[in-house]
N, C-alpha and C positions, 0 to 999 in steps of 0.2 A: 343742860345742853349749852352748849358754846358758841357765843354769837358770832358771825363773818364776818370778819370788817366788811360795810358796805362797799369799798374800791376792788378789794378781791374778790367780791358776789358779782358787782358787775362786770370786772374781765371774766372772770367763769361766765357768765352769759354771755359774753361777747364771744370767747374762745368757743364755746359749743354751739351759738348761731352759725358761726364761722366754718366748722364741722360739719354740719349738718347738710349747710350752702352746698358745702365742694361735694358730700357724696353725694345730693341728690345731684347734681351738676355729671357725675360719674355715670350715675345709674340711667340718667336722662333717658330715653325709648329714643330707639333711631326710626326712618324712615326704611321700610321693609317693601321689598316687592311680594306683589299676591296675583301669580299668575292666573290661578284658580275664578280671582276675582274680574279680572280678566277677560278671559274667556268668556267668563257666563256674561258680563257687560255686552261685548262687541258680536257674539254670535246668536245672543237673544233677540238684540235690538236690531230691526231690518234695515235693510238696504248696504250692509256692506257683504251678505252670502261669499264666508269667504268658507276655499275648498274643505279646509281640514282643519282642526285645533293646530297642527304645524303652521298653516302659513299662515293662522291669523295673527299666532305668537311672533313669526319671522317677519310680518307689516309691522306688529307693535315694536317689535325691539328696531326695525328699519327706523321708523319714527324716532325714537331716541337716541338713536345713532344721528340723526338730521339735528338732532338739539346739539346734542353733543360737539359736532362740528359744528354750531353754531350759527344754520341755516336761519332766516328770520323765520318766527311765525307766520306770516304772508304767504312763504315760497310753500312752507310743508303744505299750512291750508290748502292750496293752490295745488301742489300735487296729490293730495287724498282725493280733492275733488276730480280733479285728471283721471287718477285712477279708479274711481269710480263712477265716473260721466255723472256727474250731481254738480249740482249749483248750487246746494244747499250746505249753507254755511254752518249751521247747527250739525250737520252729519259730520261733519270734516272736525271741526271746536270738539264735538264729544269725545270720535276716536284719538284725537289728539290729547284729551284730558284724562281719555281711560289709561293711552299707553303711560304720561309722565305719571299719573299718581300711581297707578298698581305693576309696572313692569320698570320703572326708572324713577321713583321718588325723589331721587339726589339732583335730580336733572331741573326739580319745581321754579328754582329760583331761577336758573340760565332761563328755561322758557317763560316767565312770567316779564324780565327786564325785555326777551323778544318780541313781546307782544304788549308794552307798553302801549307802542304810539301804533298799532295794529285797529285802524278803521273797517269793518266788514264794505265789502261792496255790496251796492244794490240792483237787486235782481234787475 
């Protein structure tokens, strides 16, 4: 057998790391919406009794639409609690967590830079 010069074994390693890098880079997994998951999140968990699988979809994607135009974190909170007569911040934080991960995933980083400097108030 035929030895490889060491300088050409290591660009062949180099070149096929380099390869490998960009497809997994291609192949990468995107973030998906799962309305399914959704659903069963916000109409299990009490206190938002919303009428139908429609309008609990139609608040969630509302919610994302509020990131999207780049309402602060504060204001949405502030309105789920509105619209829900609740004081409670955990209720308002969740629905807002269930809409961006499982019905707008692309939106994660806009709403997290929103909610940096996002202090809850106290009851």
């Amino acid at each position: 057998m035929k030895a490889v010069h060491p300088r050409l074994g290591s660009g062949l390693v180099m070149a096929l790391t380099a390869a490998f890098s960009a497809a997994t880079l291609i192949a990468a997994p995107t973030a998906r919406a799962d309305v399914v998951a959704y659903l069963v999140n916000v109409t299990v968990r009490p206190g938002y009794n919303f009428a139908s699988a429609d309008t609990a979809i139609q608040y969630g994607q509302g919610v994302c639409g509020k990131i999207a135009d780049g309402k602060p974190y504060a204001a949405i909170v502030g309105d789920i609690n509105s619209d829900f007569n609740t004081s409670d911040g955990y209720q308002a934080n969740y629905l807002v967590s269930q809409a961006v991960n499982e019905l707008c995933p692309a939106l994660i980083w806009q709403l997290r830079n929103s909610a940096a400097q996002y202090r809850p108030v106290a009851p």
